[in-house]
LOBADO-195057 format. One record per residue (C-alpha): residue number from 1; residue in three letters; y, x negated, z negated. Coordinates in nm, 4 decimals. Layout:
N
{NUM; 'ALA'; {Y; X; Z}}
...
//
This chain:
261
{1; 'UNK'; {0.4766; -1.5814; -7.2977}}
{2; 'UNK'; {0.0859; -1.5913; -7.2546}}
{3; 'UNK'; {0.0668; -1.2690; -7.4562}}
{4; 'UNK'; {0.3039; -1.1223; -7.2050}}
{5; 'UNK'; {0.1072; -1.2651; -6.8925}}
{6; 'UNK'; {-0.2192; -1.0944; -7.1017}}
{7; 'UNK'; {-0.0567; -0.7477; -7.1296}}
{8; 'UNK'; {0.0679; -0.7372; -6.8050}}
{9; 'UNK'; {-0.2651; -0.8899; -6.6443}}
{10; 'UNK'; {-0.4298; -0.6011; -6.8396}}
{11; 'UNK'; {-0.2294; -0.3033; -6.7127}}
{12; 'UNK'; {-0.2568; -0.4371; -6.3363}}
{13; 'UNK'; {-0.6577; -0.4452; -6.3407}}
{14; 'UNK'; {-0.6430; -0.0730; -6.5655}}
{15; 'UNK'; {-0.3629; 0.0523; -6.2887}}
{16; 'UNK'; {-0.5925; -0.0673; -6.0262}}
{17; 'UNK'; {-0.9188; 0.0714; -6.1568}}
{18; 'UNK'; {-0.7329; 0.4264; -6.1718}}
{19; 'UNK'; {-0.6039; 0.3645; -5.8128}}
{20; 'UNK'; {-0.9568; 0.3016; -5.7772}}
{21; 'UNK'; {-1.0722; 0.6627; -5.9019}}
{22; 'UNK'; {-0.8694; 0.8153; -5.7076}}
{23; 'UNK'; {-0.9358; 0.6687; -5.3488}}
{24; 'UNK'; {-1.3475; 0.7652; -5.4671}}
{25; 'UNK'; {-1.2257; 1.1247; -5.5393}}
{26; 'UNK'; {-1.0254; 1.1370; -5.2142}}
{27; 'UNK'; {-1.2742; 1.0396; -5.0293}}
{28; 'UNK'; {-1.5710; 1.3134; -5.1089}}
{29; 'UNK'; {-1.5813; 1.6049; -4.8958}}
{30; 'UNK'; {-1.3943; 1.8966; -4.9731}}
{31; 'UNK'; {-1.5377; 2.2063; -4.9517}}
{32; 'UNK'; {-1.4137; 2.2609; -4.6556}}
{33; 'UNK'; {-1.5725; 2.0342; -4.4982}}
{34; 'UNK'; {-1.9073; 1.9991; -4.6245}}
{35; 'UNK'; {-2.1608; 1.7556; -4.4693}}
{36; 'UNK'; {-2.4483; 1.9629; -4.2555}}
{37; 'UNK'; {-2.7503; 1.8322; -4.0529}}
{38; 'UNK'; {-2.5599; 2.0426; -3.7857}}
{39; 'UNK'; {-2.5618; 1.7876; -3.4800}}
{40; 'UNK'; {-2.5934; 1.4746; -3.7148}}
{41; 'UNK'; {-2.9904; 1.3956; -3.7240}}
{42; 'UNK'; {-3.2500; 1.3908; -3.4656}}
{43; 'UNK'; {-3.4837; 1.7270; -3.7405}}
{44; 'UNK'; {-3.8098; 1.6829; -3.8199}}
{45; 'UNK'; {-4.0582; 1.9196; -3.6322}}
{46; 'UNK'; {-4.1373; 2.1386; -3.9779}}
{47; 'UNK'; {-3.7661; 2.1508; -4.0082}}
{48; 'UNK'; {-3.7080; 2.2447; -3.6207}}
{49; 'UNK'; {-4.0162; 2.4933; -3.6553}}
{50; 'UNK'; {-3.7782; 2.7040; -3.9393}}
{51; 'UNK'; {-3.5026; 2.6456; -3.7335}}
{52; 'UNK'; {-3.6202; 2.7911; -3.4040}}
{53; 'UNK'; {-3.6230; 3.1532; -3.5872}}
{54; 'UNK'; {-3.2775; 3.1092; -3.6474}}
{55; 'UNK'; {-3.1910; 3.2210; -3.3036}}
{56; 'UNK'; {-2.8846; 3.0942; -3.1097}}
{57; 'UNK'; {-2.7183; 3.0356; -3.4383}}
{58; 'UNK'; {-2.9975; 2.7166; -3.4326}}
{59; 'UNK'; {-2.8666; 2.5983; -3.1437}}
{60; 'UNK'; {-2.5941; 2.3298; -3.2715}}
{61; 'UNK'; {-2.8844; 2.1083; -3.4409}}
{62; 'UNK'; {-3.0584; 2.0736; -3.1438}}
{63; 'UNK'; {-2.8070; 1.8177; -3.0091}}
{64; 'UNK'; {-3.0025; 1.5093; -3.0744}}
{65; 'UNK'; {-3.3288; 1.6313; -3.0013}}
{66; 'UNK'; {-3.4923; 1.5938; -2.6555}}
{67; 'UNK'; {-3.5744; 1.8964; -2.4499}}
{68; 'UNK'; {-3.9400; 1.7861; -2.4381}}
{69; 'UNK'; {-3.9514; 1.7411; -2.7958}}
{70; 'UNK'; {-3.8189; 2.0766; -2.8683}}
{71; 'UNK'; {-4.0583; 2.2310; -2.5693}}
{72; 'UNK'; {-4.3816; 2.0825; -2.7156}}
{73; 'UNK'; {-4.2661; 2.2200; -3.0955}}
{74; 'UNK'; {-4.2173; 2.5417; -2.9306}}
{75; 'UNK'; {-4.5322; 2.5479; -2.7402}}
{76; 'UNK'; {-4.7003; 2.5261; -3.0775}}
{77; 'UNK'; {-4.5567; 2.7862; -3.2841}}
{78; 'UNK'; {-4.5729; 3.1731; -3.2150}}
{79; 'UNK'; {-4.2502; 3.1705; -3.0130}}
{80; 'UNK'; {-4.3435; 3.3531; -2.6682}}
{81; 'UNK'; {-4.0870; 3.1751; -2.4736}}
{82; 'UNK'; {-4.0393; 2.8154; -2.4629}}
{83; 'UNK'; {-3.8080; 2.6077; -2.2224}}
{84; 'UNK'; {-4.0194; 2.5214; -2.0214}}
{85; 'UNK'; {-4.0781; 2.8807; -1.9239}}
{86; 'UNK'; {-3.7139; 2.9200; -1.8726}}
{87; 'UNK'; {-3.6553; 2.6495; -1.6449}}
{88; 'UNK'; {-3.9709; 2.8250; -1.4658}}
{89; 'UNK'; {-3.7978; 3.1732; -1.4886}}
{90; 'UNK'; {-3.4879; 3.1193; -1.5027}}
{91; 'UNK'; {-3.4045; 2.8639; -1.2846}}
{92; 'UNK'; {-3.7535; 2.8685; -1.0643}}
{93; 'UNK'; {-3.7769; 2.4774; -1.1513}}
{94; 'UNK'; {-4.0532; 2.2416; -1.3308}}
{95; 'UNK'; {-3.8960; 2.1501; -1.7046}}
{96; 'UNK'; {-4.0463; 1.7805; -1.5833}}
{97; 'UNK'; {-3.8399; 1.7755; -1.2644}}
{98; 'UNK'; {-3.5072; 1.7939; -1.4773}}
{99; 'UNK'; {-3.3387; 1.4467; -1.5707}}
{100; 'UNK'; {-3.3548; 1.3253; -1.9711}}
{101; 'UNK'; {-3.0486; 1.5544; -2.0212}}
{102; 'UNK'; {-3.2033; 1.8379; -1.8951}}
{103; 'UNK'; {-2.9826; 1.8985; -1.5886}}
{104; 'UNK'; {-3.1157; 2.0308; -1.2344}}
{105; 'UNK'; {-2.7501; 2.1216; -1.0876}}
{106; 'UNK'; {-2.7795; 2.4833; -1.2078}}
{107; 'UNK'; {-2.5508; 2.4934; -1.4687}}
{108; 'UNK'; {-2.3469; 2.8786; -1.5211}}
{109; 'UNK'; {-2.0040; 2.8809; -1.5249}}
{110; 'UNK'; {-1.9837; 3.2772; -1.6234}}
{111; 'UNK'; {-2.1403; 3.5266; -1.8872}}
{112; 'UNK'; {-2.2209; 3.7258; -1.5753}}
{113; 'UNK'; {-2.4353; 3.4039; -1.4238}}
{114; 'UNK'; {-2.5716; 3.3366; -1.7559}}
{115; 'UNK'; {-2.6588; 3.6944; -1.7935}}
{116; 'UNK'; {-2.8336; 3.7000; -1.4869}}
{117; 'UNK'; {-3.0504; 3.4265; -1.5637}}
{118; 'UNK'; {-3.1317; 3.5436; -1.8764}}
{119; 'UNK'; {-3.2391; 3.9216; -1.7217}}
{120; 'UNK'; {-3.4792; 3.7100; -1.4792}}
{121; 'UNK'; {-3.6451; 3.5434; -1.8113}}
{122; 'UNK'; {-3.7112; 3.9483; -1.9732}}
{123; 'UNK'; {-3.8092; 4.0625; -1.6188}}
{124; 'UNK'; {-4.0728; 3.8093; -1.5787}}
{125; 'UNK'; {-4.2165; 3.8942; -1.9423}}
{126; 'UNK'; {-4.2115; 4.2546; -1.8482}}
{127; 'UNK'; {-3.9138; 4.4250; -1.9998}}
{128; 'UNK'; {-3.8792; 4.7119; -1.8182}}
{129; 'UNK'; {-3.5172; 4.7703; -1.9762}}
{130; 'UNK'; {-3.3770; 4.4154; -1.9177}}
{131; 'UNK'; {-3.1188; 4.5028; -1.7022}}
{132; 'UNK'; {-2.9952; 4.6572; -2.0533}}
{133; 'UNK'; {-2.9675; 4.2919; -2.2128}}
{134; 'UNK'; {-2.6375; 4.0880; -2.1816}}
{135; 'UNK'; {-2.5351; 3.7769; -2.2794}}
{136; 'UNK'; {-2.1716; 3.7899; -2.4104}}
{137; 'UNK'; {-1.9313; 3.5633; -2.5340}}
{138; 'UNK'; {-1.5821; 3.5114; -2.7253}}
{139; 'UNK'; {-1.3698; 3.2452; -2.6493}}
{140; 'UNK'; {-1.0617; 3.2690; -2.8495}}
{141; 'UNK'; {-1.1761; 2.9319; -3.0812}}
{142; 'UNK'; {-0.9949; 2.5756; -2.8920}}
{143; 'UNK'; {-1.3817; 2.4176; -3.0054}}
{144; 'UNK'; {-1.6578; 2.6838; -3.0709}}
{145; 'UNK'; {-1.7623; 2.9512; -2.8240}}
{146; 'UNK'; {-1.9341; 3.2631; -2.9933}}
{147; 'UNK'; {-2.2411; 3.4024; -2.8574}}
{148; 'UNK'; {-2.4138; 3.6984; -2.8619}}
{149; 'UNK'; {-2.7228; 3.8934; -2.7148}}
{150; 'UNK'; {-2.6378; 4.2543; -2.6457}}
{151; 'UNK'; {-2.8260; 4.5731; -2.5764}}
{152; 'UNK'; {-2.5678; 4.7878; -2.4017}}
{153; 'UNK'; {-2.7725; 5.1032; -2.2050}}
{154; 'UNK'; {-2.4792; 5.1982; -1.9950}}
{155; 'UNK'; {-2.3404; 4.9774; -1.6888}}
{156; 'UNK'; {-1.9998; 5.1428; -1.7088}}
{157; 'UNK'; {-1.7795; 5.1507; -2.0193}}
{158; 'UNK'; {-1.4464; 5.2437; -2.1640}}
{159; 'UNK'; {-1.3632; 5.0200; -2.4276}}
{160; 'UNK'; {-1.0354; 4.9037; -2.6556}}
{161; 'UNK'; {-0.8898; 4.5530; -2.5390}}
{162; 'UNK'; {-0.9993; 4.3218; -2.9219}}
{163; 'UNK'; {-0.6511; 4.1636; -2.8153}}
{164; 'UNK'; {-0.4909; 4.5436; -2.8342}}
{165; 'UNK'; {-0.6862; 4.8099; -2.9887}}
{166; 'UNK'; {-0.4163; 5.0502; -2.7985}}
{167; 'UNK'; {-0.5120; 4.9398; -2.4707}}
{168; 'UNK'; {-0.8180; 5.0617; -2.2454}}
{169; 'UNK'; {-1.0171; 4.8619; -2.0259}}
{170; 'UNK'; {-1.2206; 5.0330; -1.8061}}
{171; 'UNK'; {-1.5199; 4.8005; -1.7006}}
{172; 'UNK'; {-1.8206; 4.6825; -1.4731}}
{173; 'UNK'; {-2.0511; 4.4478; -1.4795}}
{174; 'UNK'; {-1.8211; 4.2379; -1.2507}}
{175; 'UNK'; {-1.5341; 4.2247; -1.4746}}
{176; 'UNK'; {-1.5581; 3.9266; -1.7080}}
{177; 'UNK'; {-1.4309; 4.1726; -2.0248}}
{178; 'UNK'; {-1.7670; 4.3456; -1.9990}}
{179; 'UNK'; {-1.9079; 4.0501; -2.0918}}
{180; 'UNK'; {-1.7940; 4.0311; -2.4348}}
{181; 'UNK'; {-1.9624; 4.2724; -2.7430}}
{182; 'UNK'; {-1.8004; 4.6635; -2.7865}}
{183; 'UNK'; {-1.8927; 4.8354; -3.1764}}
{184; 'UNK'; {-1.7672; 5.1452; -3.0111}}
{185; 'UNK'; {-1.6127; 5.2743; -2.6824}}
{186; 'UNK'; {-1.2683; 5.4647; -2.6566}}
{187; 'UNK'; {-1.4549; 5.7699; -2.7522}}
{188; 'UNK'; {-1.6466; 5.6149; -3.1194}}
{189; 'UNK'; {-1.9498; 5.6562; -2.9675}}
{190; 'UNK'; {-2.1589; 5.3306; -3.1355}}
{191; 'UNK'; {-2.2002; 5.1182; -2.8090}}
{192; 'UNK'; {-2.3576; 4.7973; -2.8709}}
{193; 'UNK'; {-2.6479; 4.6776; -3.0158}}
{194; 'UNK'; {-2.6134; 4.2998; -3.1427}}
{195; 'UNK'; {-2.9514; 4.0799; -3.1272}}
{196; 'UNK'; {-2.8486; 3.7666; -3.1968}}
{197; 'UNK'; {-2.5645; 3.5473; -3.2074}}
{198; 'UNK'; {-2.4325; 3.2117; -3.2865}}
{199; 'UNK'; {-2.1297; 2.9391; -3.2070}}
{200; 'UNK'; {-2.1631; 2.6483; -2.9886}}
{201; 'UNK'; {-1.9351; 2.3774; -2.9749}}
{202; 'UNK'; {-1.7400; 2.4040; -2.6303}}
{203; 'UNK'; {-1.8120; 2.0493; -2.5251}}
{204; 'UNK'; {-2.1875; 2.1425; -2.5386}}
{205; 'UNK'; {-2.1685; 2.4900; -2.3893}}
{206; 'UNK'; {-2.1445; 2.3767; -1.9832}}
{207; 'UNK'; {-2.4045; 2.1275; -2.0305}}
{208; 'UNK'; {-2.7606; 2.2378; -1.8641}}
{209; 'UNK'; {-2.8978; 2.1675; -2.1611}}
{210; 'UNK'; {-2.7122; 2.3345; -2.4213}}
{211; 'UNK'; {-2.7108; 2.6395; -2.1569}}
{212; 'UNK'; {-3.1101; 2.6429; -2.1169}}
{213; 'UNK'; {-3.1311; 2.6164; -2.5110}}
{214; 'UNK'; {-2.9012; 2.9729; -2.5078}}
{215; 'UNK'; {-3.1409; 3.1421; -2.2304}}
{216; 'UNK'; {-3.4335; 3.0520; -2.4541}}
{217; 'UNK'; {-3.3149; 3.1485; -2.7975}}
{218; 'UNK'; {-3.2304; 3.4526; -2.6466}}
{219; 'UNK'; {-3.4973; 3.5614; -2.4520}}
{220; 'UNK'; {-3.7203; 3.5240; -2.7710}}
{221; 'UNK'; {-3.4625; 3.7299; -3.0058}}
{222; 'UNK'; {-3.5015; 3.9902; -2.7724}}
{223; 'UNK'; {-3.9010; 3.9528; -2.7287}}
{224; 'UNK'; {-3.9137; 3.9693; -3.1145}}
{225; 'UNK'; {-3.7018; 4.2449; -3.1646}}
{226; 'UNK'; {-3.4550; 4.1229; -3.3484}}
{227; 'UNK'; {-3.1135; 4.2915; -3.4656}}
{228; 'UNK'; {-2.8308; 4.1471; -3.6019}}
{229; 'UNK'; {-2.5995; 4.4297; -3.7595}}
{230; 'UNK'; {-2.3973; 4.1978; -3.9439}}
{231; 'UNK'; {-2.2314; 4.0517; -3.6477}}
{232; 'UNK'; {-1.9665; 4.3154; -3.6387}}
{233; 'UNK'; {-1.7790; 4.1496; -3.9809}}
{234; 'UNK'; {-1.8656; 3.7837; -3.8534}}
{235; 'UNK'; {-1.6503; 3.8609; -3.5148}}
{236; 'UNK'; {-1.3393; 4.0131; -3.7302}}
{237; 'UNK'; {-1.3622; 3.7091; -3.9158}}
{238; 'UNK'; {-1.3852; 3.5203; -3.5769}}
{239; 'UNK'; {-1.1003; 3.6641; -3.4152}}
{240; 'UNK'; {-0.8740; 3.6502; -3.7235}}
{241; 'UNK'; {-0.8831; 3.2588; -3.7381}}
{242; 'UNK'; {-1.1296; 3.2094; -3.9887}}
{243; 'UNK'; {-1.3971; 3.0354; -3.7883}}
{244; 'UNK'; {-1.4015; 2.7253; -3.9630}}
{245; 'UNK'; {-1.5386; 2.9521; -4.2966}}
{246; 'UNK'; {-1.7630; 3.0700; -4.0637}}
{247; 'UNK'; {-1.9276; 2.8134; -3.9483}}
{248; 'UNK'; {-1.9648; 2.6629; -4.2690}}
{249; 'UNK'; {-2.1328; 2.9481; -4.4505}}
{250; 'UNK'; {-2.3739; 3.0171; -4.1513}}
{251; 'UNK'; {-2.4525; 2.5761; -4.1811}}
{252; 'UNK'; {-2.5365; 2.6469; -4.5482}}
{253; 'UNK'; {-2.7852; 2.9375; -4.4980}}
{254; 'UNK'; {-2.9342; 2.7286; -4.2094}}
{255; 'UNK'; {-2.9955; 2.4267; -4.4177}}
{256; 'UNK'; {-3.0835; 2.5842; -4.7547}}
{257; 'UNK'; {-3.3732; 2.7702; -4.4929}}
{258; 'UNK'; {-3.5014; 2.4561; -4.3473}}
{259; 'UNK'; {-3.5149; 2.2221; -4.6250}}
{260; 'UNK'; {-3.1642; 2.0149; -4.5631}}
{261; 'UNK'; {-3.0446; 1.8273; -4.8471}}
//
């Protein structure tokens, strides 16, 4: 009988130490869902210094930093535009006038507001094209919106619907479509030019904030000349589904750049 309780006593604590195991392995991340300093930690200024060349792509990890804090790291590196010359530009307001969240009751509800604001920033650094810059956006994610600085040199296009590559839209700059990125118009005549781009979570993306952040990163990707060809593959991608790959392999790059575990 005691050997009995012994051998059974035995393979309870061995069944519970593979149970164990188990609930260890279950609980690491997957790959698909990898850990990223995306949103999660207030950066260091050397790691938000790297980051601010990362464009609007950059703009997820600012979540828990203060506008102040990210103004004065600005004001110290070679970045020509800072927020504090957006608020000035863009929204003719004193960054110190806003409230700790940034807000000063100007926040854009379209592309063709944001765009607007964003021309005023490039106007005001003496662009003499920046009526050709636009600030697009998809919004076919339920959680991410995908930005993108264009340069489009026509006003007027023809362009395939991305929902129906059979249909033609025929728009203006007061047609929300226009506000969203073309390869090519109805002709295949290469159309736009991508900058920059970038996802925002959707929760952020009406917040002053978030929205002042966008104007910023954008005015200096433009400023600085940037281009961003591979866009074109990222939006397929997008539009298929496969944003959650996405986001993960543009996390990666950005914390393998700026030192994150």
């Amino acid at each position: 009988m005691i050997t009995n309780k012994i051998l059974i006593s035995f393979l309870l604590i061995v069944l519970l130490s593979c149970s164990n195991k188990d609930a260890v392995k279950t609980d690491k991340p997957s790959k698909g869902t990898r850990a990223s300093a995306r949103g999660e930690v207030e950066l260091s200024p050397a790691q938000l210094t790297k980051g601010f060349v990362e464009g609007i792509s950059f703009i997820p990890y600012l979540s828990k930093t203060k506008l102040l804090t990210i103004n004065d790291i600005l004001n110290k590196t070679k970045i020509k535009v800072s927020l504090e010359v957006a608020y000035e530009y863009a929204y003719d307001k004193k960054l110190k006038e806003a409230k700790a969240d940034g807000d000063t009751g100007q926040v854009f509800k379209d592309m063709k507001d944001a765009t607007e604001h964003f021309q005023k920033i490039l106007k005001r650094y003496g662009l003499k094209n920046y009526s050709q810059y636009v600030l697009t956006a998809i919004d076919t994610d339920k959680d991410y919106m995908l930005y993108a600085t264009i340069e489009r040199k026509v006003n007027f296009i023809k362009v395939f619907a991305k929902e129906n590559n059979t249909k033609v839209l025929s728009l203006n700059p007061d047609d929300p479509k226009y506000y969203e990125p073309y390869e090519k118009d109805t002709l295949d005549n290469p159309l736009d030019t991508i900058v920059d781009f970038g996802a925002v979570l959707k929760k952020d993306a009406f917040t002053q904030k978030t929205q002042s952040i966008l104007l910023t990163m954008a005015a200096n990707s433009v400023l600085e000349k940037k281009k961003s060809p591979n866009y074109w593959k990222i939006e397929t991608r997008w539009l298929k589904g496969d944003t959650q790959a996405v986001m993960e392999e543009r996390e990666a790059s950005i914390d393998k750049r700026i030192g994150v575990e």
